[in-house]
C-alpha positions in Angstrom: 6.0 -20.8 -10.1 6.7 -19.7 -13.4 8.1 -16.0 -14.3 4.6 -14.1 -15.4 3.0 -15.9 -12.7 4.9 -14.0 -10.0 4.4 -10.6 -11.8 0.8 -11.7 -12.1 0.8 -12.0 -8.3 3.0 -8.6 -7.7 0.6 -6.9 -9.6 -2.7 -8.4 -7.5 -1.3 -7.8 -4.3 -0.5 -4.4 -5.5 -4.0 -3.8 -6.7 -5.4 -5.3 -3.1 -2.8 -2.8 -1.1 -4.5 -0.1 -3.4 -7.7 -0.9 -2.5 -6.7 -0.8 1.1 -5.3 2.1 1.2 -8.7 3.7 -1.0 -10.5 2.1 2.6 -8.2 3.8 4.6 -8.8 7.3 2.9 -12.4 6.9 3.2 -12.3 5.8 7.0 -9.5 9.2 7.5 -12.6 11.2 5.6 -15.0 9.8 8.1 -13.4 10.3 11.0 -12.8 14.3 10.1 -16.9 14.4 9.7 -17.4 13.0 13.1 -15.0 15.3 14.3 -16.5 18.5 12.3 -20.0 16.7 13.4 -18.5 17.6 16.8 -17.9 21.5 16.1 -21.0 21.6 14.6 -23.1 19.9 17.9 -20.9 22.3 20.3 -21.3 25.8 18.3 -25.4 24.6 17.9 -25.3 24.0 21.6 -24.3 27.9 22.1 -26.8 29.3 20.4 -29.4 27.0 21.9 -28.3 28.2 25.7 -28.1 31.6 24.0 -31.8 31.4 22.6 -32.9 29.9 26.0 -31.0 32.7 28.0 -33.4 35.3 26.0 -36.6 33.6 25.1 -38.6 32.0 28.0 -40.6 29.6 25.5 -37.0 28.6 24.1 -36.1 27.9 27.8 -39.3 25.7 27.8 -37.7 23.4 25.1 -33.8 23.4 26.1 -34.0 20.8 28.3 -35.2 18.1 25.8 -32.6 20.0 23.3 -29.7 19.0 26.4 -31.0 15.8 26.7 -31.0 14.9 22.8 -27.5 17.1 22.2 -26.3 14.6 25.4 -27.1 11.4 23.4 -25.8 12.8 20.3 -22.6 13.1 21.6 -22.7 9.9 23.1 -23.6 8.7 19.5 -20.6 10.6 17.3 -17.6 9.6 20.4 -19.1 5.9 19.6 -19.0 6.4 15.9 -15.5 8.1 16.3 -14.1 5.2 18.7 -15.1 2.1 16.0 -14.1 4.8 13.7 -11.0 4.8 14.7 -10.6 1.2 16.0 -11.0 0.1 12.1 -8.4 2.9 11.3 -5.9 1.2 13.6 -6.8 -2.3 12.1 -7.1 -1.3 8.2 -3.3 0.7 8.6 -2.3 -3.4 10.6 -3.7 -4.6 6.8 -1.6 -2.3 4.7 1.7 -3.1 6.7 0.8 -6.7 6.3 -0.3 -6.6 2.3 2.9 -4.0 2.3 5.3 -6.7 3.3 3.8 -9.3 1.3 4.3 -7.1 -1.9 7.8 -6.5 -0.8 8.3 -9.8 -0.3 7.0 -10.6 -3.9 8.8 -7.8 -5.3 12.0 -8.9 -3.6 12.0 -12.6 -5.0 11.0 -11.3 -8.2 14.1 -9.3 -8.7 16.6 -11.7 -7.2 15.0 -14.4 -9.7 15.7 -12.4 -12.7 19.1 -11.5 -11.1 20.1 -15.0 -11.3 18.5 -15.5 -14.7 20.8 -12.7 -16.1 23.5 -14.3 -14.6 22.6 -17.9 -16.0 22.3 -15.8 -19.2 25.7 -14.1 -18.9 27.2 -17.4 -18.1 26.1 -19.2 -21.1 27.4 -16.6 -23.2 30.9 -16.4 -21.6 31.0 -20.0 -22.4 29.7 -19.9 -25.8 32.2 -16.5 -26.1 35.2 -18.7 -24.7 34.4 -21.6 -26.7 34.0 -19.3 -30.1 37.8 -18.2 -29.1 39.1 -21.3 -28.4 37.6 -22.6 -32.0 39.3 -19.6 -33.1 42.4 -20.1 -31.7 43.0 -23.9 -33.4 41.8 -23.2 -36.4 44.6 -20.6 -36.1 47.3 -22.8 -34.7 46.3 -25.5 -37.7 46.8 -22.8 -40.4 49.9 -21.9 -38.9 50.8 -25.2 -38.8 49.9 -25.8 -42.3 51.8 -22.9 -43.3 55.2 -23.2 -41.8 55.5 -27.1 -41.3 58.8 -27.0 -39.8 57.6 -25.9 -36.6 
């Protein structure tokens, strides 16, 4: 796999772990208007008993209001319990895509560790090689210079 293509990849896997985490934002959001839904059904259901406490024709209707406010609730704890199941499953996804970037991530830097270190290698040996051109050329001019040597 060539260099860009494993920065091309990092930077997918980062989108997709993005996108997951977008997913798990809305399903948090979600799960906090269920639970608000919740408030809202209980404080309703007071002042329906209230109202059927003080007007007899109210009292007439409260037991179809019970029975509906009954399957209501049934409904939101269903909502909230697949709700939450895909919370459980979506935050499974992110550790997942979370380690696979990391992974990525990971081999990406240890790659261009050892490219800097081919890099520094050649040019200690183009360096020592430079010197050691330096150093005849010097010994032959000193040679040249004083013969008798």
């Amino acid at each position: 796999m060539a260099k860009n293509e494993l920065k091309t990849l990092i930077r997918v896997h980062k989108f997709e772990l993005d996108e997951k985490q977008r997913k798990l934002g809305n399903l948090l959001r979600f799960e906090q208007a269920l639970l608000n839904r919740k408030v809202l059904l209980a404080n309703r259901f007071k002042q329906e008993e209230e109202a059927a406490n003080i007007s007899p024709v109210a009292a007439l209707t409260f037991g179809a209001y019970v029975d509906w406010h009954v399957e209501e609730n049934k409904r939101v704890d269903r909502a909230l319990e697949d709700n939450r199941q895909e919370i459980i499953l979506m935050r499974e996804e992110i550790m997942e895509a979370y380690q696979e970037l990391k992974t990525l991530e990971i081999t990406q830097e240890n790659r261009e560790k050892r490219e800097l270190a081919e890099l520094e290698r050649k040019m200690n040996a183009i360096l020592d090689e430079i010197g050691l051109n330096l150093y005849r050329r010097r010994k032959a001019q000193e040679e040249e210079e004083n013969p008798e040597n």
